[in-house]
C-alpha positions as protocol buffer text, in pm:
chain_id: "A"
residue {
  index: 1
  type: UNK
  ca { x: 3563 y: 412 z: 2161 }
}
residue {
  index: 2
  type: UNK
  ca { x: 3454 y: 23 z: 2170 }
}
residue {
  index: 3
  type: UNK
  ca { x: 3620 y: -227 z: 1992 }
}
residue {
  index: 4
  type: UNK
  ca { x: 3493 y: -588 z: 1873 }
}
residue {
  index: 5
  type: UNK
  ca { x: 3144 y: -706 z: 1802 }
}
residue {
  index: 6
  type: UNK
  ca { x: 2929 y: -456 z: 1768 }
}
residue {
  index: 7
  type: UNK
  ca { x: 2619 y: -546 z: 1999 }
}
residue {
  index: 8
  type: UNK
  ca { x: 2302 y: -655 z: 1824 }
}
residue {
  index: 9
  type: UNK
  ca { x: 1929 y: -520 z: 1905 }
}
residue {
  index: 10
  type: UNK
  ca { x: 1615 y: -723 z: 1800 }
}
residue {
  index: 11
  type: UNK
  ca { x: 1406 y: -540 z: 1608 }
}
residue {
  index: 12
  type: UNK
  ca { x: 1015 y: -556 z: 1441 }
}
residue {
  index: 13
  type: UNK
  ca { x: 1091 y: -441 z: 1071 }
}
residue {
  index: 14
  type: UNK
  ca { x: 820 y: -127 z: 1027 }
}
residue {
  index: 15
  type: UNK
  ca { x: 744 y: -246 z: 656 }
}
residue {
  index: 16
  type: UNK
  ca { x: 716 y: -604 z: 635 }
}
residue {
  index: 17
  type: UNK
  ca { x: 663 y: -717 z: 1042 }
}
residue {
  index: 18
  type: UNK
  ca { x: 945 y: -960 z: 1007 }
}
residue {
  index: 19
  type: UNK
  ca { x: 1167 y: -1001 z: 1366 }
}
residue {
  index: 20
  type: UNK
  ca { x: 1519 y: -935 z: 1282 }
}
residue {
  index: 21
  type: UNK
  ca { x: 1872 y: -810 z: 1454 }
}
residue {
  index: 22
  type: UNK
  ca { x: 2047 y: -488 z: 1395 }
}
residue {
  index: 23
  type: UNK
  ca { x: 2367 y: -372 z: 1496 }
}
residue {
  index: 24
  type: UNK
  ca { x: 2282 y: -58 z: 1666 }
}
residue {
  index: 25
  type: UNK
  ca { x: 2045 y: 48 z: 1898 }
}
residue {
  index: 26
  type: UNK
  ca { x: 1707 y: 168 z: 1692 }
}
residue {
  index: 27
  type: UNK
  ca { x: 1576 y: 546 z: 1796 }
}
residue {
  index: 28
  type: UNK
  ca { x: 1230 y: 543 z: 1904 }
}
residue {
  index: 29
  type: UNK
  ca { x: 966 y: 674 z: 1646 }
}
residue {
  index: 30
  type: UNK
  ca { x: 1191 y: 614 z: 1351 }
}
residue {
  index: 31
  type: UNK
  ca { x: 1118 y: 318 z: 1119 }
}
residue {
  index: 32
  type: UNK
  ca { x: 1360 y: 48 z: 1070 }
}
residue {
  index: 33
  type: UNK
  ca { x: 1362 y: -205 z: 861 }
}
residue {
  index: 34
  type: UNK
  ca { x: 1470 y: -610 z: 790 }
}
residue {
  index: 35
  type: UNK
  ca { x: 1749 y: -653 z: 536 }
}
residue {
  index: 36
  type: UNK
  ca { x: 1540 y: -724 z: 233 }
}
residue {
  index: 37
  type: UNK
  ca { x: 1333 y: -439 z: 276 }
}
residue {
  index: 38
  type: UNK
  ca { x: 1627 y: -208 z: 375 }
}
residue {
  index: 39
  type: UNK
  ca { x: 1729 y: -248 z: 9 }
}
residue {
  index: 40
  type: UNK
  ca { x: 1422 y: -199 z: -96 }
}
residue {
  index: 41
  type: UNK
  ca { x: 1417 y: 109 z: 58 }
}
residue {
  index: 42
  type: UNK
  ca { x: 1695 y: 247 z: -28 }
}
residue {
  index: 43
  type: UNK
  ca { x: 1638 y: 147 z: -390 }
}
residue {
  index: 44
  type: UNK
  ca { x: 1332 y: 366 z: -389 }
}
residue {
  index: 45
  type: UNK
  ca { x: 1457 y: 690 z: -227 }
}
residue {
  index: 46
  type: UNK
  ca { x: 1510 y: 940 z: -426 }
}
residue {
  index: 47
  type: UNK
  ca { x: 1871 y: 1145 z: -380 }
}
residue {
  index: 48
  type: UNK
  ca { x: 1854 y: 1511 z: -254 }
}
């Protein structure tokens, strides 16, 4: 288990192209997005 900061990963959101940080590392072929469009997102999905 880790403890402290967790470590940050720059990322290319997959909606808007804007560079941005995340604090986990991203999973290849899966989208990820910038803050702003992260709400967005989850704004707009629909609940199972």
């Amino acid at each position: 288990m880790r403890y402290g900061s967790p470590e940050s990963h720059e990322i290319t959101c997959s909606k808007c192209g804007k560079k941005a940080t995340v604090p986990f590392k991203p999973t290849e072929g899966r989208a990820v997005y910038c803050q702003e469009c992260f709400k967005v997102e989850r704004q707009n999905r629909r609940p199972f």
